[in-house]
NUPA-936482 format. One record per atom (N, C-alpha, C, O, CB): x, y, z; residue in one letter; atom name. Coordinates in Angstrom, 1 decimal, decimal comma. Last residue first. Glycine has a CB too. Example, Ala and Ser with C-alpha at 12.3 -4.5 7.8 and 13.67 -1.06 7.14 Angstrom:
<east 12,8; north -2,2; up 7,1; code S; site N>;
<east 13,7; north -1,1; up 7,1; code S; site CA>;
<east 12,9; north 0,0; up 7,9; code S; site C>;
<east 13,4; north 1,1; up 8,0; code S; site O>;
<east 14,1; north -0,6; up 5,7; code S; site CB>;
<east 13,2; north -5,7; up 7,8; code A; site N>;
<east 12,3; north -4,5; up 7,8; code A; site CA>;
<east 13,2; north -3,3; up 7,8; code A; site C>;
<east 14,2; north -3,3; up 8,5; code A; site O>;
<east 11,3; north -4,5; up 9,0; code A; site CB>;
***
This chain:
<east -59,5; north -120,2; up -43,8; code X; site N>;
<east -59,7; north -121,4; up -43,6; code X; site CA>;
<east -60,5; north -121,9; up -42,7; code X; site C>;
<east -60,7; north -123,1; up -42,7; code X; site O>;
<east -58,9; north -121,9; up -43,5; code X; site CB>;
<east -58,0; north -117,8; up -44,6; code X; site N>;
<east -59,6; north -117,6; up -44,5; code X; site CA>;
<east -60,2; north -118,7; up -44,2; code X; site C>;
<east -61,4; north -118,7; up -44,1; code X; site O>;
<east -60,3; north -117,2; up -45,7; code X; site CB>;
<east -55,2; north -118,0; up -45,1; code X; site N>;
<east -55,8; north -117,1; up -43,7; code X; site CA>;
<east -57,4; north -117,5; up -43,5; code X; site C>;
<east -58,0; north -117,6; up -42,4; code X; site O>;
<east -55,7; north -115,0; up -44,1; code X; site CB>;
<east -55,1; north -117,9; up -47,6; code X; site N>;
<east -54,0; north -118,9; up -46,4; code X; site CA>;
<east -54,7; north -118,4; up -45,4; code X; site C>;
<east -54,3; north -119,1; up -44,4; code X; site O>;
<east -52,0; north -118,5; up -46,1; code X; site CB>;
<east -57,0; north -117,1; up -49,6; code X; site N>;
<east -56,0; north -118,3; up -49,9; code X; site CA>;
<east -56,1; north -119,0; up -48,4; code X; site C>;
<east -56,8; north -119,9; up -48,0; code X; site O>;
<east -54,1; north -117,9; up -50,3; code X; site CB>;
<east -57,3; north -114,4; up -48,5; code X; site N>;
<east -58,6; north -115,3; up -48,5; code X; site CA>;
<east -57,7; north -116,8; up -48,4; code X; site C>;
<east -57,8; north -117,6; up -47,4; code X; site O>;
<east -59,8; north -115,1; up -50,1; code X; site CB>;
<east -54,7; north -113,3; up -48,6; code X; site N>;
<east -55,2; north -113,8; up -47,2; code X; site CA>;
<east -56,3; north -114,7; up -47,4; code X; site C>;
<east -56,4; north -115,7; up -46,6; code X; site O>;
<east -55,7; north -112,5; up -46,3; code X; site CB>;
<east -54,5; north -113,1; up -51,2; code X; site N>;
<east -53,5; north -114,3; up -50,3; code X; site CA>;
<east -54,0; north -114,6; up -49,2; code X; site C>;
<east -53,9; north -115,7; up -48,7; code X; site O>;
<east -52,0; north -114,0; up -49,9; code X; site CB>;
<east -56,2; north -111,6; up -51,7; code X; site N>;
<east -56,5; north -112,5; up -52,1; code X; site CA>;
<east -55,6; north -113,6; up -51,4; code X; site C>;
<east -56,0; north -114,8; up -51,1; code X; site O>;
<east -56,5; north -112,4; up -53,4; code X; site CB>;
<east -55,0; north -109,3; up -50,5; code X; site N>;
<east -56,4; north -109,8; up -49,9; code X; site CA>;
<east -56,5; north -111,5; up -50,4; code X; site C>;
<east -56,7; north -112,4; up -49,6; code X; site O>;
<east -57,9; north -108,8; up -50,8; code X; site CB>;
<east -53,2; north -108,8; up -51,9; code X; site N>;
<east -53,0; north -109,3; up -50,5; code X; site CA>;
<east -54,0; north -109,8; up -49,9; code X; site C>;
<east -54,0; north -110,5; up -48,9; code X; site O>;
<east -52,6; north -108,4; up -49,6; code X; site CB>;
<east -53,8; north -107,7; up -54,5; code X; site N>;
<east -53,3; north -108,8; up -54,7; code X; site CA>;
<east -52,8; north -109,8; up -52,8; code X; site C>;
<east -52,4; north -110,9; up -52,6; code X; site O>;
<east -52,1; north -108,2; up -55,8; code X; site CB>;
<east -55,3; north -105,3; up -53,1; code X; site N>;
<east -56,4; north -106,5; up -53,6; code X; site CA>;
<east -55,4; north -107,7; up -53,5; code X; site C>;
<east -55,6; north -108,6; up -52,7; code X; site O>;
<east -57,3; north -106,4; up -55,4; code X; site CB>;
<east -53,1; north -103,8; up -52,0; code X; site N>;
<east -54,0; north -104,3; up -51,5; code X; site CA>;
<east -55,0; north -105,6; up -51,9; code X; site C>;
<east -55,3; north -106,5; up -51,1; code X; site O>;
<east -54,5; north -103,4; up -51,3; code X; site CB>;
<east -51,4; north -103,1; up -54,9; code X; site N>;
<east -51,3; north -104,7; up -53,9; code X; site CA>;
<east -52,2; north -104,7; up -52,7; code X; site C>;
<east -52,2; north -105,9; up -52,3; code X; site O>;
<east -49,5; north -105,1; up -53,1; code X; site CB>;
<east -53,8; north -102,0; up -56,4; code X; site N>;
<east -53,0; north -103,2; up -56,5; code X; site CA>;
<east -52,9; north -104,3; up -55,3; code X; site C>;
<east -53,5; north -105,3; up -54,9; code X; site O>;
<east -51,8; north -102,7; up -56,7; code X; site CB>;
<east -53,7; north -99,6; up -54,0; code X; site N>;
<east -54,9; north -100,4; up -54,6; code X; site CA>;
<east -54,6; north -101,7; up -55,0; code X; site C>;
<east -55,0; north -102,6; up -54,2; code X; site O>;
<east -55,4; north -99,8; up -55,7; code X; site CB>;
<east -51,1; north -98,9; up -54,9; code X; site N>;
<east -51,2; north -99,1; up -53,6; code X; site CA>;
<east -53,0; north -100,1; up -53,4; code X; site C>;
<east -53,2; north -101,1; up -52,8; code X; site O>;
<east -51,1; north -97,4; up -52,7; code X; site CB>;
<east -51,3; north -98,2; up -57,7; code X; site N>;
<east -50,4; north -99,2; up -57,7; code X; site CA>;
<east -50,7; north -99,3; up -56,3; code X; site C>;
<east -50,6; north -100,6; up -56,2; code X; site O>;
<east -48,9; north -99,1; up -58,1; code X; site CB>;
<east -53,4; north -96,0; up -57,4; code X; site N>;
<east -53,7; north -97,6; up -57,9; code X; site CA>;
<east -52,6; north -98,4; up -58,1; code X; site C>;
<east -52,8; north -99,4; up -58,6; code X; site O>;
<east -54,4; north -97,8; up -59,3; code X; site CB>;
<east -51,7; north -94,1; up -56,5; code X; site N>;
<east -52,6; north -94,7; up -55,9; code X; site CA>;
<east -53,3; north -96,3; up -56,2; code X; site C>;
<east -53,6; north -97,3; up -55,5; code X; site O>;
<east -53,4; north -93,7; up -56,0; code X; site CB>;
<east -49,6; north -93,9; up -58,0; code X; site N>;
<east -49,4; north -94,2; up -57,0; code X; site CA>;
<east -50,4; north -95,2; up -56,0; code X; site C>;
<east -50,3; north -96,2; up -55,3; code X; site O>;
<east -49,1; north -93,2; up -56,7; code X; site CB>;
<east -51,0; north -93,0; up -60,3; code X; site N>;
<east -50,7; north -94,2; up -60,4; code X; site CA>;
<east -50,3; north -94,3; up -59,1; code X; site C>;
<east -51,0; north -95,3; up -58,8; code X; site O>;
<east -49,8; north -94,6; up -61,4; code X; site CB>;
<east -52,2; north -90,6; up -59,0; code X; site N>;
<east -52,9; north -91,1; up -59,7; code X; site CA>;
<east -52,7; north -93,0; up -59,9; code X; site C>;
<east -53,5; north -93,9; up -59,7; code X; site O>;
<east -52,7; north -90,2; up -60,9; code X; site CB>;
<east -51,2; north -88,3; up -56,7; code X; site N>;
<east -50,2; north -89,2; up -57,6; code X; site CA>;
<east -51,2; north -90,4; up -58,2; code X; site C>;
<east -50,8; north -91,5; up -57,7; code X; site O>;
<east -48,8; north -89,8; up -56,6; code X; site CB>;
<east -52,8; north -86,5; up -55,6; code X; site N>;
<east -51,5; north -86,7; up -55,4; code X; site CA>;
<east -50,9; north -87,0; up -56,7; code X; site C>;
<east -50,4; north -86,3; up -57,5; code X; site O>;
<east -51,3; north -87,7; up -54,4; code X; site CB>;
<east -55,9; north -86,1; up -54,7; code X; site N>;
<east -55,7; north -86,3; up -55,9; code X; site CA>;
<east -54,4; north -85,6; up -56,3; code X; site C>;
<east -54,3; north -84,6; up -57,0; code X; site O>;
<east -56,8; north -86,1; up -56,6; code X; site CB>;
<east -56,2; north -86,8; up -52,5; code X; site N>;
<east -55,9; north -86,2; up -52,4; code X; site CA>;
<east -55,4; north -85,4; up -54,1; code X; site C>;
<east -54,7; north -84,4; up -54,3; code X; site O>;
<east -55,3; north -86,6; up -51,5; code X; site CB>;
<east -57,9; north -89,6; up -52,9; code X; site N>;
<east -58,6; north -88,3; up -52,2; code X; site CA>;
<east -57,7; north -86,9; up -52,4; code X; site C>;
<east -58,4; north -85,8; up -52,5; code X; site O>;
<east -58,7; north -88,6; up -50,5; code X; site CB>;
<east -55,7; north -91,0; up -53,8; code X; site N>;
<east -56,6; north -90,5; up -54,8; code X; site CA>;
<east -57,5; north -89,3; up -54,0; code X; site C>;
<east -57,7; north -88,2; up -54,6; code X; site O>;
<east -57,5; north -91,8; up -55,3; code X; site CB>;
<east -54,0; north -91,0; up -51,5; code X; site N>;
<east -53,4; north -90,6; up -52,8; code X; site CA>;
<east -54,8; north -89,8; up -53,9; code X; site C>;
<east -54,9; north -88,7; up -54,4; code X; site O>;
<east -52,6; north -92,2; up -53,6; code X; site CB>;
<east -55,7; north -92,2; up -49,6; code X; site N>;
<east -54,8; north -90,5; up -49,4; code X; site CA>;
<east -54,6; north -90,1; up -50,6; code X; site C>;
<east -54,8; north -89,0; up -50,9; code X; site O>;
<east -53,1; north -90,4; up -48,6; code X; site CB>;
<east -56,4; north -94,4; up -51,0; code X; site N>;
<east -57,0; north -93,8; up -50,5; code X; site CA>;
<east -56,8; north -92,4; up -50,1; code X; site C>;
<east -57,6; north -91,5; up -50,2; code X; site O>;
<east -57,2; north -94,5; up -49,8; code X; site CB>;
<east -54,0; north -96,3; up -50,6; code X; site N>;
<east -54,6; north -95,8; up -51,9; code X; site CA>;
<east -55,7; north -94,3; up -52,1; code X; site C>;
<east -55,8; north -93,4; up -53,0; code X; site O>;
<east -55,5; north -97,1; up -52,5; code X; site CB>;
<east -53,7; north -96,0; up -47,8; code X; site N>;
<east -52,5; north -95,5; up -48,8; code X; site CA>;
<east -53,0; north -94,8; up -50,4; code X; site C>;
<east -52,7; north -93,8; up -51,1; code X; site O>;
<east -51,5; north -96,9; up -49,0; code X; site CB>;
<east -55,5; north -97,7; up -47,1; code X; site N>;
<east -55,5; north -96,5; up -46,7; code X; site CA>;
<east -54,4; north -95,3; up -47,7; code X; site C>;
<east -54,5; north -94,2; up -48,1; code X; site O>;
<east -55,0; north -96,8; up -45,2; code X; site CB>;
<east -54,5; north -99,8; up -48,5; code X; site N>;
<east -56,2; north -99,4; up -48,7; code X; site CA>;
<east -56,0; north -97,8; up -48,5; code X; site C>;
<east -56,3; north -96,9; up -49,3; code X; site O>;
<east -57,5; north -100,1; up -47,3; code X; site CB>;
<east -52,0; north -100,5; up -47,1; code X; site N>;
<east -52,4; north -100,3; up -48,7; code X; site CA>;
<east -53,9; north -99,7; up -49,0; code X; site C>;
<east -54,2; north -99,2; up -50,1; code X; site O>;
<east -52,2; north -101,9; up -49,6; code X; site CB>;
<east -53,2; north -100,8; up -44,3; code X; site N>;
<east -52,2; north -99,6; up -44,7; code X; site CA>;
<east -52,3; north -99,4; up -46,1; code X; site C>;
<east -52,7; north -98,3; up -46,5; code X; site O>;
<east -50,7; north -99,9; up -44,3; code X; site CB>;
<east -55,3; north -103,3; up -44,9; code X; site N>;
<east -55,5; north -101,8; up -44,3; code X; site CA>;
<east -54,7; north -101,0; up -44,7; code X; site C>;
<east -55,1; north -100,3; up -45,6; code X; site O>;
<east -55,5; north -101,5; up -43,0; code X; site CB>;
<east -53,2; north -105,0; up -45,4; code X; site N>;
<east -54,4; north -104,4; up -46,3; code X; site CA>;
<east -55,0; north -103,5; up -46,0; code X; site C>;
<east -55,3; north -102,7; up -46,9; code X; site O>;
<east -55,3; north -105,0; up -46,4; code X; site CB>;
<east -51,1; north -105,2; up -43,2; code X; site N>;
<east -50,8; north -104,8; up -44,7; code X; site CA>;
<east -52,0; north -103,9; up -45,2; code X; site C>;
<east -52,0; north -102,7; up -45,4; code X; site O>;
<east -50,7; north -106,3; up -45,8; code X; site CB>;
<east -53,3; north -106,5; up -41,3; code X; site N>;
<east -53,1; north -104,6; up -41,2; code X; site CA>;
<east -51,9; north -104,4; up -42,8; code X; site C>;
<east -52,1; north -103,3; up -43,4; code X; site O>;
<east -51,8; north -104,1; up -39,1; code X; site CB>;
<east -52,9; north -109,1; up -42,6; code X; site N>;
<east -54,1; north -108,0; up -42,7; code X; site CA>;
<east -54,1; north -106,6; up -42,1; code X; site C>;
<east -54,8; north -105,7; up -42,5; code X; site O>;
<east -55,1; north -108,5; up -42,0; code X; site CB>;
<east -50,6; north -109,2; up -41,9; code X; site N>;
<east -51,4; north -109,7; up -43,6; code X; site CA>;
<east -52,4; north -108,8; up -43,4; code X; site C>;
<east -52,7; north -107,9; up -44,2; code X; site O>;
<east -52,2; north -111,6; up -44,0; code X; site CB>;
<east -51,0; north -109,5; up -39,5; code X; site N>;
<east -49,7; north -109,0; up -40,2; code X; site CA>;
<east -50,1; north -108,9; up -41,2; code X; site C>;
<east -49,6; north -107,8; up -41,6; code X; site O>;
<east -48,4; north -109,7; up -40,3; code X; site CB>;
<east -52,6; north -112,0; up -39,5; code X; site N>;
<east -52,6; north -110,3; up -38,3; code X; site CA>;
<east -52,0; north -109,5; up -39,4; code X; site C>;
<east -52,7; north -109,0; up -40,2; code X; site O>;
<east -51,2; north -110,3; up -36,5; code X; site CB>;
<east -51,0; north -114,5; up -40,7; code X; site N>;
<east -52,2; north -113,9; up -40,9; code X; site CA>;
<east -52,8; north -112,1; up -40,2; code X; site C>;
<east -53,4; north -111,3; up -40,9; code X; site O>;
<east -53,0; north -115,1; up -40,5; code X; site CB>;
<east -48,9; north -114,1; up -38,6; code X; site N>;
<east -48,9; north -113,9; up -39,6; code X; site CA>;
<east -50,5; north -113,4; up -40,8; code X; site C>;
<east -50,8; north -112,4; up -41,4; code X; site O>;
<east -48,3; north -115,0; up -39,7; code X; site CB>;
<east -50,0; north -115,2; up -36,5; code X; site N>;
<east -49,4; north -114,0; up -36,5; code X; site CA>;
<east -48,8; north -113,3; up -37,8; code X; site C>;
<east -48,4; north -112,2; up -37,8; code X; site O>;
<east -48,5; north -114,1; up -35,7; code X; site CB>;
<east -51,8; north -117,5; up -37,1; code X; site N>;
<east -52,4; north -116,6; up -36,7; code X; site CA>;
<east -51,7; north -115,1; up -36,7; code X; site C>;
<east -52,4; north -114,0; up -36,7; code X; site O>;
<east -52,8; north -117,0; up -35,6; code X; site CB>;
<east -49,9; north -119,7; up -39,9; code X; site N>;
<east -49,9; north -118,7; up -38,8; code X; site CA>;
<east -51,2; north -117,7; up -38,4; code X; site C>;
<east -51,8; north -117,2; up -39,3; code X; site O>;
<east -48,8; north -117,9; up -39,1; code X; site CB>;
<east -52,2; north -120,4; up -43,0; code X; site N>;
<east -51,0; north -119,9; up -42,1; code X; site CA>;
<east -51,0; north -119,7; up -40,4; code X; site C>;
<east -52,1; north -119,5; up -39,8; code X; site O>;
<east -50,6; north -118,6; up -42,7; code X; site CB>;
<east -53,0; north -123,2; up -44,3; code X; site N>;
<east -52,9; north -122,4; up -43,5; code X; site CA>;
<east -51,8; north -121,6; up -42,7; code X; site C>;
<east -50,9; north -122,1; up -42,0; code X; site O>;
<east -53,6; north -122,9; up -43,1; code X; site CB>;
<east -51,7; north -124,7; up -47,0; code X; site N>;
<east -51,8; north -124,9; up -45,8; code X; site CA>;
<east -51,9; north -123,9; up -45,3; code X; site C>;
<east -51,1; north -123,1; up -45,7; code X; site O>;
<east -50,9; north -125,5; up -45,3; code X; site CB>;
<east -52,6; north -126,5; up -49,9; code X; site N>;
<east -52,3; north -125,2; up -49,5; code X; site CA>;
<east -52,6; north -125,5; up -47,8; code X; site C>;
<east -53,4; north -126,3; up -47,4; code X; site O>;
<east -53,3; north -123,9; up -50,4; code X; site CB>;
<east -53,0; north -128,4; up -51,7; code X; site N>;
<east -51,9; north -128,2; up -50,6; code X; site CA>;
<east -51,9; north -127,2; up -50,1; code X; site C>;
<east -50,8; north -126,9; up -49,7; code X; site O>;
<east -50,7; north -128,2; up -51,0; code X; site CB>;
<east -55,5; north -127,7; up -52,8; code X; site N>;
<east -55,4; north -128,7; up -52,2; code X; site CA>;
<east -54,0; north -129,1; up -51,6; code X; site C>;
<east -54,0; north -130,2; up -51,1; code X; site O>;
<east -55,8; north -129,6; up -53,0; code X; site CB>;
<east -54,8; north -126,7; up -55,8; code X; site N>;
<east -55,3; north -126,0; up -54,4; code X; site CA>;
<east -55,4; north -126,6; up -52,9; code X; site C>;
<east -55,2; north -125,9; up -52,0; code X; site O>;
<east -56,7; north -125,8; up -54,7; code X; site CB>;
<east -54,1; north -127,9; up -57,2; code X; site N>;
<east -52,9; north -127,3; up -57,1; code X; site CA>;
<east -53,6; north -126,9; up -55,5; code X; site C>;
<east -53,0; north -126,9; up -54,4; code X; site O>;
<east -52,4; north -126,1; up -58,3; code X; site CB>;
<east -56,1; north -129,4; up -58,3; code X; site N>;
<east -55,6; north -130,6; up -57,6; code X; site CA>;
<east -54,3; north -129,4; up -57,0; code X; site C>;
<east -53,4; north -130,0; up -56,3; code X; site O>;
<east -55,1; north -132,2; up -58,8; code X; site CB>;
<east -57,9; north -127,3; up -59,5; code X; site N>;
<east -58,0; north -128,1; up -57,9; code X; site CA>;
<east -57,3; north -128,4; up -57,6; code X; site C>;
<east -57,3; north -128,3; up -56,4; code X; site O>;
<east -58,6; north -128,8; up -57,5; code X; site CB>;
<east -56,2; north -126,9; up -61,4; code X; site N>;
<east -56,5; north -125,9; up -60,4; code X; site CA>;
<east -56,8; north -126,4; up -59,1; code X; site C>;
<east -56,3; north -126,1; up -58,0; code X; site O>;
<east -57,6; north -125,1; up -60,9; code X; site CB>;
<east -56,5; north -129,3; up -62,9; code X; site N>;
<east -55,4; north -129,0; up -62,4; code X; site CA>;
<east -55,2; north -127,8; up -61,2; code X; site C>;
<east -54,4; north -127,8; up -60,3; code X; site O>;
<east -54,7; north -128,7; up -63,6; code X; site CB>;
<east -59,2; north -128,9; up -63,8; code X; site N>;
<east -58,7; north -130,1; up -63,1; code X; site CA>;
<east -57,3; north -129,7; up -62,4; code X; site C>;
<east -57,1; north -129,9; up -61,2; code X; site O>;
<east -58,6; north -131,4; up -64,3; code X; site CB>;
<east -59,1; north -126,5; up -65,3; code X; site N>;
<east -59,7; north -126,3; up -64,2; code X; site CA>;
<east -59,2; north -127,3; up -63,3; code X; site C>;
<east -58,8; north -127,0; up -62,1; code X; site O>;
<east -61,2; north -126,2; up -64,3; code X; site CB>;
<east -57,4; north -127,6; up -67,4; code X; site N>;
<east -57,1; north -126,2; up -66,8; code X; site CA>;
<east -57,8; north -126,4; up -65,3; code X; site C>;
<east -57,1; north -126,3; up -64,2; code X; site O>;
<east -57,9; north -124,8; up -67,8; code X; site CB>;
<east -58,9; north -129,4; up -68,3; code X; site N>;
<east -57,3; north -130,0; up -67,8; code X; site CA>;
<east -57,1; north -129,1; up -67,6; code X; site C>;
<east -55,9; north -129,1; up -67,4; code X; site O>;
<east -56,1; north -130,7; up -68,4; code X; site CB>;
<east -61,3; north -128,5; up -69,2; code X; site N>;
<east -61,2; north -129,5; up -68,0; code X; site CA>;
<east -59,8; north -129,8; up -67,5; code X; site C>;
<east -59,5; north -130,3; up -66,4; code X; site O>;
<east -61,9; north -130,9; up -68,4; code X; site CB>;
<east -60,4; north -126,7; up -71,7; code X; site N>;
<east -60,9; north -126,6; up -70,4; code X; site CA>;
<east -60,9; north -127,5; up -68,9; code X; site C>;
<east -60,7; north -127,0; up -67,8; code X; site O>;
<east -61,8; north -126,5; up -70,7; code X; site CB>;
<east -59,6; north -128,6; up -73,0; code X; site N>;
<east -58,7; north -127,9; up -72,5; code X; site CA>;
<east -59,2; north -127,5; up -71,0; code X; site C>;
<east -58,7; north -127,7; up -69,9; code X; site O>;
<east -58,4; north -126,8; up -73,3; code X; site CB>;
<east -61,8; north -129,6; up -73,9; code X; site N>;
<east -60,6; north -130,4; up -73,3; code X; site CA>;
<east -59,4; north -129,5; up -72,5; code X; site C>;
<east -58,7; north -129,7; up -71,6; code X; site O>;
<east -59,9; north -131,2; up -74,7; code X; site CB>;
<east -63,0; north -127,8; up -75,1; code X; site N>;
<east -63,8; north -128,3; up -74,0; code X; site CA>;
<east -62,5; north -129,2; up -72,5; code X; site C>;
<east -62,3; north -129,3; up -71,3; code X; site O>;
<east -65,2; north -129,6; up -74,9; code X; site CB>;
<east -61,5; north -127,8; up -77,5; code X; site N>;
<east -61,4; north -126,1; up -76,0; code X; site CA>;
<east -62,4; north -127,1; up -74,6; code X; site C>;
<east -62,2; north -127,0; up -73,4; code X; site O>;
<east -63,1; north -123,5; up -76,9; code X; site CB>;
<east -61,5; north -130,1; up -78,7; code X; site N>;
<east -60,2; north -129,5; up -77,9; code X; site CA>;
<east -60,1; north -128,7; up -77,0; code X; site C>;
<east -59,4; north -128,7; up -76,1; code X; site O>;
<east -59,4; north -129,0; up -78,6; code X; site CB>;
<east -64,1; north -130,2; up -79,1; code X; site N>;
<east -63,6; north -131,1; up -78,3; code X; site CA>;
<east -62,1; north -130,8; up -77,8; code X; site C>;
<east -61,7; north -131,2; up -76,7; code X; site O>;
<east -63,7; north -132,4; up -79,1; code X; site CB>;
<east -64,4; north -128,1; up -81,3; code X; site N>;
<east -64,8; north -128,3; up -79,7; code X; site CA>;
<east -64,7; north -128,8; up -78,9; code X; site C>;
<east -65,0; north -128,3; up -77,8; code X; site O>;
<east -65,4; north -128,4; up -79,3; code X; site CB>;
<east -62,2; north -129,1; up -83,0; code X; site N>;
<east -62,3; north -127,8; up -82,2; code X; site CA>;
<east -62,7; north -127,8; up -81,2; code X; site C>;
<east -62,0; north -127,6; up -80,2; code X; site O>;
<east -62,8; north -127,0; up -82,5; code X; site CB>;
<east -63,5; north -131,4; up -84,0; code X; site N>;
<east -62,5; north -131,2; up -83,4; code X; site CA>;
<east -62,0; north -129,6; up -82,2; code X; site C>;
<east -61,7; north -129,5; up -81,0; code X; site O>;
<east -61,7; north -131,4; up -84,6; code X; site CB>;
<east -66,3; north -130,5; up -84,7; code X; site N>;
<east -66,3; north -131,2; up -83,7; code X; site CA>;
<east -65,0; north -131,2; up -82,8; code X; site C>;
<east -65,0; north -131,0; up -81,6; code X; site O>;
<east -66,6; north -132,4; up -84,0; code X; site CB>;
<east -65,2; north -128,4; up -87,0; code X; site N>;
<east -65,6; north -128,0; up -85,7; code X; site CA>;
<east -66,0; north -128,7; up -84,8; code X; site C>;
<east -66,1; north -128,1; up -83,7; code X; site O>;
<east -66,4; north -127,4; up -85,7; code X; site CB>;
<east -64,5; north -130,9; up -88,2; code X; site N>;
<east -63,3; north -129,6; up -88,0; code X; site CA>;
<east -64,0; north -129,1; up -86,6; code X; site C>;
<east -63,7; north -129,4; up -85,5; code X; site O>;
<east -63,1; north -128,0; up -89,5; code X; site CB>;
<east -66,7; north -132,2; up -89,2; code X; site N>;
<east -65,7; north -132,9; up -88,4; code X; site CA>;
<east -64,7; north -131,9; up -87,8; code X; site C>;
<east -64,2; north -132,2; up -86,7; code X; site O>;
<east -65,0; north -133,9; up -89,3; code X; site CB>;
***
């Protein structure tokens, strides 16, 4: 009975994790075209940035903190921009 409970809780969880994911996703509104532009030469300059550092082998964390927010910008763009 313990492990029915169990599984029935992570399964449960599960569905009110993911359920909720959609229903958050589903406002999201597209952005601006000039904005979106802007978003995306960000990602380039952070790419590029990561990219001098480690090629140059500069500043190690620098570089993957510029790596960082490249990906974490990408993903906003896929979000608001990719529609």
């Amino acid at each position: 009975m313990d492990k029915f409970f169990s599984l029935f809780s992570i399964l449960s969880l599960i569905c009110l994790i993911t359920g909720t994911g959609a229903l958050a996703e589903s406002g999201i509104k597209k952005w601006p075209n000039q904005s979106c532009s802007d978003l995306y030469k960000a990602i380039g300059i952070f790419t590029a940035l990561s990219h001098k550092e480690w090629q140059e082998k500069k500043n190690e964390k620098k570089g993957a903190f510029y790596a960082s927010a490249a990906a974490n910008y990408s993903i906003i763009y896929q979000t608001v921009c990719n529609k």
